[in-house]
Each structure stands twice: as structure tokens, then as C-alpha cells.
C-alpha positions in Angstrom: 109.0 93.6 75.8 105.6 92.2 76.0 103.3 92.7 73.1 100.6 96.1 72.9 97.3 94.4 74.2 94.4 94.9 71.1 92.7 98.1 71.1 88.8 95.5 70.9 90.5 93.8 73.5 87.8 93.9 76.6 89.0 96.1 79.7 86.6 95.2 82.1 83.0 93.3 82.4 80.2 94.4 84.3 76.4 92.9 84.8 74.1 95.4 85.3 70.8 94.1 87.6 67.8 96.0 87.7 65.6 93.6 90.8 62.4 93.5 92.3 60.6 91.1 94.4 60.0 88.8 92.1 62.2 89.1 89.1 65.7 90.7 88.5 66.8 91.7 84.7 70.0 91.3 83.9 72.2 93.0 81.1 76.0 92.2 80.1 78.5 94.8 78.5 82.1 95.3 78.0 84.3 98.2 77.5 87.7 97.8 75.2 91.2 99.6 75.1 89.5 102.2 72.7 86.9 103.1 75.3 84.1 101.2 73.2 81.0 99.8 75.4 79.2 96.6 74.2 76.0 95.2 75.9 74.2 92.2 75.5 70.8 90.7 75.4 69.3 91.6 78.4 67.9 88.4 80.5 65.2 88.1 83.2 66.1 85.6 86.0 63.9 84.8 89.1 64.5 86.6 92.4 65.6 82.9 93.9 68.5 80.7 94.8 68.0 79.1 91.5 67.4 82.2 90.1 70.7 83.2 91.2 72.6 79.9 89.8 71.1 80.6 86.9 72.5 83.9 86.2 76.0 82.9 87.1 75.8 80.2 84.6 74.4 82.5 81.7 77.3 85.3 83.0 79.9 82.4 82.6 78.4 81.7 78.7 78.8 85.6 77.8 81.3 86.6 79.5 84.5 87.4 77.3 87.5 86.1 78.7 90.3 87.6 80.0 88.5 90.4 81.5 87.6 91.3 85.4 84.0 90.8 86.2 81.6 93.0 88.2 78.2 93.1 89.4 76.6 96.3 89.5 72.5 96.5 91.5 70.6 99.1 92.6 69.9 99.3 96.4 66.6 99.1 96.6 64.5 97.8 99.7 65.8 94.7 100.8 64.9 92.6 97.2 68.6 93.0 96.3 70.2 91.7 99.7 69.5 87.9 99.2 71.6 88.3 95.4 74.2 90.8 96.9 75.1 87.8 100.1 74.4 84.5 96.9 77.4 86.6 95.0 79.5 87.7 97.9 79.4 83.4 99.1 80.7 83.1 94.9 83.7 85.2 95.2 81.9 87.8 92.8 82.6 91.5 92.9 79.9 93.7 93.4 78.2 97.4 93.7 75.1 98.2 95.8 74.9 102.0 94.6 71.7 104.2 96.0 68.9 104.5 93.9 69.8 108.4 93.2 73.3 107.4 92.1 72.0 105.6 89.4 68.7 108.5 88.9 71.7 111.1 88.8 73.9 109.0 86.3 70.5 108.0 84.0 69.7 112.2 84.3 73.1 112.9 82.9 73.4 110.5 80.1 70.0 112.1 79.0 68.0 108.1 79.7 64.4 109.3 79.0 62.4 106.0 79.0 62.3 103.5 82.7 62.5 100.1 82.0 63.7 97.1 83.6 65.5 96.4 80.6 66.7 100.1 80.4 67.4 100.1 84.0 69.7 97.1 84.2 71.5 98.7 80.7 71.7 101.8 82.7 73.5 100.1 85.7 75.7 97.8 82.9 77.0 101.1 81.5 77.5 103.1 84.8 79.7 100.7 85.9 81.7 100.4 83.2 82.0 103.8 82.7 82.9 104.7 86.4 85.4 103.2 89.7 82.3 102.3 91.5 83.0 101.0 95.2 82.5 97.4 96.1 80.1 95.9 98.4 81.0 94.8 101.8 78.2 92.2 103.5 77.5 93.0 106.9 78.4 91.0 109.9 75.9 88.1 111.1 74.9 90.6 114.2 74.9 93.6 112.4 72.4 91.3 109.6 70.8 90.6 113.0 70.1 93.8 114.3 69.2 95.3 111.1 66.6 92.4 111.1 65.2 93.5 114.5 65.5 97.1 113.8 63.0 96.2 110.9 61.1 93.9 113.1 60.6 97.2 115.8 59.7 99.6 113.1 57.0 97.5 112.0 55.4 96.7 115.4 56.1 100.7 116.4 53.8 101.1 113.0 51.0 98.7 114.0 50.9 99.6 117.4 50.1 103.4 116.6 47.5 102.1 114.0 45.9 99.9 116.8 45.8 103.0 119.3 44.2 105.0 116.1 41.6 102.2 116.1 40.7 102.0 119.3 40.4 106.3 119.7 37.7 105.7 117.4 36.0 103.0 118.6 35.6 105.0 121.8 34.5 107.8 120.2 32.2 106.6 117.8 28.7 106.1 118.4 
């Protein structure tokens, strides 16, 4: 009979990311046998490639061994999408959850303060507390026609500013 794993023993490891254009902050926790969460330091990191090396490098320092890793980052715009593919191409599992998931989750575990620090805690905890589902990246040609798609809504926006424009430059005297 194999031996009764330690109740401190860590369960499961999660990095909560809280991103923006330029910066993502980073925070590290662990849950035990005894339902017990422990977060790090938080860490800000540069929204980059080396940004992005970087954080796997500090995750692999505090990570505690033994224990499944996952990435947990809110959805927001497309600032998390270039992290979301750099992890996907490491073999890392990760969860892209809607920004009201996580306003829900930070309503119901009473969060009153909105930091980037708080936020990236916020996300650390929520997936350790919950069976969050894991990110899938798109095809190249759906990445492609979300790209387009993009690339139409902007033009369809300037266009109806440029036909705003000129209706006043015809009217005005």
C-alpha cells in the first residue's frame, strides 16, 4: 500500500496574469491536501517574447515540485493572445476566462480594491479554487480571419467617420 501523501503537500499550481499592452503582472500560489492556498510575490514582466521567457524561467524558480501547473489570464482585448499562443508553443496549460468571470468571482469573494497586483492574485486564487477549462489556440485561418474580421471593422469605422466629415464640409459654410 502506497504511503498517505502530506496533508502541506501541494495539489495543484496556478499563475495568475493580470496583462495589458505593455506589462503583465504575474502572481504564483498553491493549494495543499488540506485545502490551504499560498501565493507568492507578485512579479511584473514585459508584454514581449522576452517578457514571456522570462516568466517561465521565474515560474520554473517558484514553482513547488511535484505539482500540475496552470496558467490562468483574463481575456481581455487582444493583449493576452501573443502570451496565450508563447505558452500553448511551451506545452503550458492555460485559461483564457471572460473578464466577468473573473468580475463575478472577485464580487463573490468580497475583492474591494482593483489592482494589477490584486487582479493577477484574484485570477491565482480562482483558479485554484475552481476546474477552470483550458484554452484551445485557434487554427492559422481561423487566426486569419479573425485578423481580417478586425481589419474590416476598423475600415467600416473610418469609412463612416470620413462620410461624417465630408457631410459637413458640404454643409458648412
Amino acid at each position: 500500500m502506497a504511503p498517505l501523501p502530506s496533508p502541506t503537500a501541494p495539489l495543484k499550481c496556478v499563475v495568475g496574469i493580470d496583462i495589458d499592452k505593455d506589462n503583465f503582472v504575474a502572481c504564483i500560489g498553491h493549494s495543499t491536501l488540506v485545502q490551504q492556498l499560498h501565493f507568492g510575490k507578485e512579479t511584473t514582466f514585459a508584454n514581449t517574447a522576452s517578457g514571456f521567457a522570462a516568466l517561465l524561467s521565474w515560474v520554473a524558480k517558484q514553482q513547488v515540485s511535484g505539482s500540475p501547473l496552470w496558467f490562468v489570464v483574463e481575456a481581455t482585448g487582444v493583449y493576452y493572445e501573443e502570451l496565450a499562443y508563447f505558452l500553448a508553443d511551451n506545452q503550458q496549460l492555460l485559461s483564457a476566462l471572460l473578464p466577468n468571470k473573473a468580475k463575478h468571482f472577485a464580487r463573490s469573494a468580497e475583492f474591494k480594491s482593483k489592482t494589477d497586483q490584486l487582479d493577477a492574485r484574484l485570477l491565482c486564487r480562482l483558479g485554484l479554487e475552481r476546474a477552470l477549462p483550458a484554452w484551445q489556440p485557434p487554427t492559422p485561418a481561423l487566426r486569419q480571419l479573425r485578423a481580417l474580421a478586425r481589419e474590416r471593422q476598423v475600415l467600416v469605422r473610418q469609412a463612416a467617420q470620413l462620410k461624417t466629415r465630408t457631410h459637413a464640409c458640404q454643409h458648412s459654410d
